[in-house]
C-alpha positions as CSV (number, residue, x, y, z in Angstrom):
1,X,-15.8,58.2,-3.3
2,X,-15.9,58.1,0.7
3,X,-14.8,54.4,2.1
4,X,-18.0,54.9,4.1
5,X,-20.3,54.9,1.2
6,X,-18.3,51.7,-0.8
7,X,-20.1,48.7,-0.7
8,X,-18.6,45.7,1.7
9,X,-18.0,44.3,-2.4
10,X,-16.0,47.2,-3.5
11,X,-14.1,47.6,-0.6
12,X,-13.1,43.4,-0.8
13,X,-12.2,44.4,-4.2
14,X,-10.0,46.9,-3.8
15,X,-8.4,44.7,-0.9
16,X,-8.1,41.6,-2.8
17,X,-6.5,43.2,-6.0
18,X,-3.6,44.5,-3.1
19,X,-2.9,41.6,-2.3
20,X,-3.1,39.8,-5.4
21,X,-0.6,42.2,-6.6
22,X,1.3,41.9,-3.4
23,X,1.8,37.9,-3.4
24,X,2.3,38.3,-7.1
25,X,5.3,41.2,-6.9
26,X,6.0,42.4,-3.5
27,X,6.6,46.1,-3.2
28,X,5.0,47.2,0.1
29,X,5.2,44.6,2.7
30,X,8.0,41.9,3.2
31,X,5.9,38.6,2.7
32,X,8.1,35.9,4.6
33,X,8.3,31.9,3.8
34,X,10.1,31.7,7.3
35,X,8.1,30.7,10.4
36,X,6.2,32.8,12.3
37,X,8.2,33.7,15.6
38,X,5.4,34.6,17.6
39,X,3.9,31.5,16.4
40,X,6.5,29.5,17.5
41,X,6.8,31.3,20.8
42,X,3.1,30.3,21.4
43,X,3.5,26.3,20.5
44,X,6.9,26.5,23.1
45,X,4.5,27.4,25.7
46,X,1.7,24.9,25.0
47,X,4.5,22.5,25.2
48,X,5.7,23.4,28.5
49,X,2.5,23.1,29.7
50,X,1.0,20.4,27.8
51,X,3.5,18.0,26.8
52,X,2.6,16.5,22.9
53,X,-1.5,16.4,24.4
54,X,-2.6,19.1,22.4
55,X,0.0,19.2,19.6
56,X,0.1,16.4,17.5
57,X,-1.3,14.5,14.6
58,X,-4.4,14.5,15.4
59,X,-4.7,18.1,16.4
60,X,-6.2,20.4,13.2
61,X,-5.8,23.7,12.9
62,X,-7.7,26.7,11.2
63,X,-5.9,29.7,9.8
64,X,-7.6,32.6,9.2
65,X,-5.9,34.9,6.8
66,X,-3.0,32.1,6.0
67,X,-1.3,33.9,3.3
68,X,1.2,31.7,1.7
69,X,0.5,29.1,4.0
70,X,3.9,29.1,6.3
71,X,2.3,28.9,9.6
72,X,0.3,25.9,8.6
73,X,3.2,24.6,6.9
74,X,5.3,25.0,10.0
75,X,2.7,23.4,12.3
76,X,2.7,19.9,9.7
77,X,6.7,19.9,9.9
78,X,7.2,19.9,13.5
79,X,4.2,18.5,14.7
80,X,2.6,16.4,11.4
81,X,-0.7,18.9,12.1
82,X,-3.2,18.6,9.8
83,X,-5.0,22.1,8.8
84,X,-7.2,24.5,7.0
85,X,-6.0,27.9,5.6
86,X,-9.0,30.5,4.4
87,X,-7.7,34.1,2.6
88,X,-9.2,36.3,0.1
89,X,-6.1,36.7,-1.8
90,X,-6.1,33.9,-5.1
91,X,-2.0,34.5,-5.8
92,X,-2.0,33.8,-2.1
93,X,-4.0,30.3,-2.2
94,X,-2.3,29.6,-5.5
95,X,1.4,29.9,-3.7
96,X,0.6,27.9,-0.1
97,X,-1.1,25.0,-2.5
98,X,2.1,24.8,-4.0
99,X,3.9,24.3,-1.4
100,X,1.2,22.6,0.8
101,X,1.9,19.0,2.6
102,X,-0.3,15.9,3.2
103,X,-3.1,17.1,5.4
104,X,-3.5,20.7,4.3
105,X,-5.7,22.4,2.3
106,X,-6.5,26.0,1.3
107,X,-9.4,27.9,0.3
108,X,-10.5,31.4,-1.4
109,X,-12.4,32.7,1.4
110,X,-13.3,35.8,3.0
111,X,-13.1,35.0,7.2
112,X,-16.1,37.1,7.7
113,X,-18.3,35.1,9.8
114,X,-20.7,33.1,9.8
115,X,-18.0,30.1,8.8
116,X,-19.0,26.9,7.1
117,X,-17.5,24.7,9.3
118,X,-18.7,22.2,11.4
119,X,-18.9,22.6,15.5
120,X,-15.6,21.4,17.7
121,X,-13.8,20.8,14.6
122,X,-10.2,22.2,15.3
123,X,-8.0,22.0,18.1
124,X,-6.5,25.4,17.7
125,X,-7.6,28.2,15.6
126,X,-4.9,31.4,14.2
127,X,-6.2,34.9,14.2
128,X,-2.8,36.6,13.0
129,X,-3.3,40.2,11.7
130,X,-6.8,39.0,9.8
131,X,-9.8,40.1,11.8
132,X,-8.5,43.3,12.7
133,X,-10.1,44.5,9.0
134,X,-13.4,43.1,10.1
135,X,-16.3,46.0,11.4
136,X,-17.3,46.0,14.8
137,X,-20.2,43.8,15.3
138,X,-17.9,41.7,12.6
139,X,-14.9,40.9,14.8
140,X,-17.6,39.7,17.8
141,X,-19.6,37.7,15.9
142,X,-16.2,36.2,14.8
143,X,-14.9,35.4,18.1
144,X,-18.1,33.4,18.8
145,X,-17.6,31.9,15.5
146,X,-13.9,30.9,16.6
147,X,-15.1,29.0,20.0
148,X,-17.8,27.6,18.0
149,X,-15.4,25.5,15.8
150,X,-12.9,24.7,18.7
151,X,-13.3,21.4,20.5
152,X,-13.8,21.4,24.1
153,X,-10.3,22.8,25.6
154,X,-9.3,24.0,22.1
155,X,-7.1,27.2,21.9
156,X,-7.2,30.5,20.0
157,X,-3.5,31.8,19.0
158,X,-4.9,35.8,18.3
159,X,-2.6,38.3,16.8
160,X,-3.6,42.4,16.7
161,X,-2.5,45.5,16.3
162,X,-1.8,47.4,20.0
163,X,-2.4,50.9,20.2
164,X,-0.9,51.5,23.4
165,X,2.6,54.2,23.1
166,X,2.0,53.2,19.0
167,X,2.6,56.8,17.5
168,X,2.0,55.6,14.2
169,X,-0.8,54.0,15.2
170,X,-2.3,57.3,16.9
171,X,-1.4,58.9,13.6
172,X,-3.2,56.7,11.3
173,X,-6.4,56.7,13.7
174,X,-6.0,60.8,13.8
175,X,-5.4,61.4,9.9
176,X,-7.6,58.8,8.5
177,X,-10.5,58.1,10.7
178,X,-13.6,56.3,10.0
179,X,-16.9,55.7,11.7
180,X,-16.3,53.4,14.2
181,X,-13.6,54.6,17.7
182,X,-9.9,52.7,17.4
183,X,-10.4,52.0,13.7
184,X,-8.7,54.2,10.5
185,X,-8.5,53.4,6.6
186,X,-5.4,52.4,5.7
187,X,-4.0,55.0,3.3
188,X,-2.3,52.0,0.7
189,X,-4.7,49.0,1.1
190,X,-7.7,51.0,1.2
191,X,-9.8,48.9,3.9
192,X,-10.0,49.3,7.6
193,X,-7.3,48.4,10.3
194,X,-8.7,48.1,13.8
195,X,-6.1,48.6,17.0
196,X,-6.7,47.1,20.3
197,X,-6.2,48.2,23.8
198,X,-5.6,45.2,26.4
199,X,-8.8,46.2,27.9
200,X,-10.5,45.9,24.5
201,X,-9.4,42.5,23.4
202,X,-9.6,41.2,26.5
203,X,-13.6,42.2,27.1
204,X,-13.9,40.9,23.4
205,X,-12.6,37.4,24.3
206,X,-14.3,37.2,27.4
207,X,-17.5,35.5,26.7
208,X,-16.0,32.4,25.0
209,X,-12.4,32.2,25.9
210,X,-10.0,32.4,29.2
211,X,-7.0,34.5,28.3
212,X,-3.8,32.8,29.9
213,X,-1.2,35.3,27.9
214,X,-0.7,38.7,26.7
215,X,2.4,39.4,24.8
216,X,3.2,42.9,23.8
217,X,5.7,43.7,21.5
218,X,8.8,46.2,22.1
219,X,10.7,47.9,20.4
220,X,8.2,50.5,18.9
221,X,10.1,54.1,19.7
222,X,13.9,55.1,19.0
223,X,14.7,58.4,20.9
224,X,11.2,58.5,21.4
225,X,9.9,58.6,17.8
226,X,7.7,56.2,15.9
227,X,9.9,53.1,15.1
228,X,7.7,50.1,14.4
229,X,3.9,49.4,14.4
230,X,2.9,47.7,18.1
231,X,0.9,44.3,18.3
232,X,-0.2,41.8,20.8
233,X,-0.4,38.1,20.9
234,X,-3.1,36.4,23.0
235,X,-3.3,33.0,24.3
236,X,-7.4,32.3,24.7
237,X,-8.6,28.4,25.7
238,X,-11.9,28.0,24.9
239,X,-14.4,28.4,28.0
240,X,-16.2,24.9,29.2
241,X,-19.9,25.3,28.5
């Protein structure tokens, strides 16, 4: 069957028995328990700039697509954060409950919007590597949902695929293409993965958030062949109203 004719319920299927089987018995991805660097390069920088204001006990954080749990695990440790983690993966929610601290909690939940969560109710909201499997008018409605939960000068920490010099990137949009520009069907997981140009994300955010940072990552060619998969990491504070 074409992906484009699956239901949006057959395609979350097929998705959430690769993960299940992924969190269960890794064979395709390297599922860390370490702390996200990026993530930890982000909360450096709202220290510089904001002291303890904005991270603290009191903060409370949404993770969209938390896996295991380790970035909200990381945020309690070294900041006593409290949090919510949402993934569609059970063996995923089953593992970061294990391991999960005072203050956190985890659900079984797709991220498509709209969210059930109450307006202003998070200080900072993580986007790492989840959204980008969303549809189009998906990932917008999304990024309003984001600002929506986010108190007044509450932050988004957004993590996405970059297609700029990505070769494997321009392969997988060439050789397994679907209906929509910048977005392919993953030939293993069997859902869409959508890759961002600067100018993209950017006019995406622009509505509700003020992007302070960009970080691109390197390393992506050796001798000018495809070496790693590019991403971005954008640092969005949500716009005054």
């Amino acid at each position: 069957m074409h992906y484009e004719a699956m239901s949006r319920n057959a395609r979350g299927k097929k998705k959430g028995k690769f993960w299940e089987r992924e969190y269960a018995k890794p064979g395709h991805f390297s599922l860390s328990n370490y702390p996200s660097e990026d993530l930890g390069k982000f909360t450096r920088w709202i220290e510089r700039r904001f002291g303890h204001r904005l991270l603290n006990p009191l903060a409370r954080v949404l993770d969209l697509g938390c896996g295991n749990g380790r970035n909200l695990r990381t945020l309690a440790e070294n900041f006593r954060m409290q949090g919510l983690g949402y993934d569609t993966a059970r063996e995923a929610i089953v593992n970061a409950k294990e391991y999960a601290t005072a203050g956190l909690s985890y659900e079984v939940r797709t991220i498509a919007p709209p969210l059930p969560l109450t307006d202003g109710s998070f200080s900072f909201v993580l986007d790492m590597m989840a959204s980008q499997v969303l549809n189009t008018a998906q990932r917008q409605l999304l990024r309003q949902e984001e600002a929506r939960v986010l108190r007044p000068g509450g932050w988004l920490f957004l993590k996405v695929f970059l297609l700029d010099e990505d070769l494997n990137a321009a392969r997988m949009l060439r050789d397994y293409p679907t209906d929509e520009s910048g977005t392919y069907l993953h030939p293993e997981i069997k859902v869409r993965e959508h890759v961002y140009t600067e100018e993209e994300i950017t006019a995406e955010l622009e509505p509700y958030f003020i992007v302070h940072r960009i970080a691109k990552s390197h390393g992506h060619l050796n001798r000018g062949r495809a070496h790693k998969r590019r991403s971005m990491c954008i640092y969005a504070e949500k716009k005054e109203v």
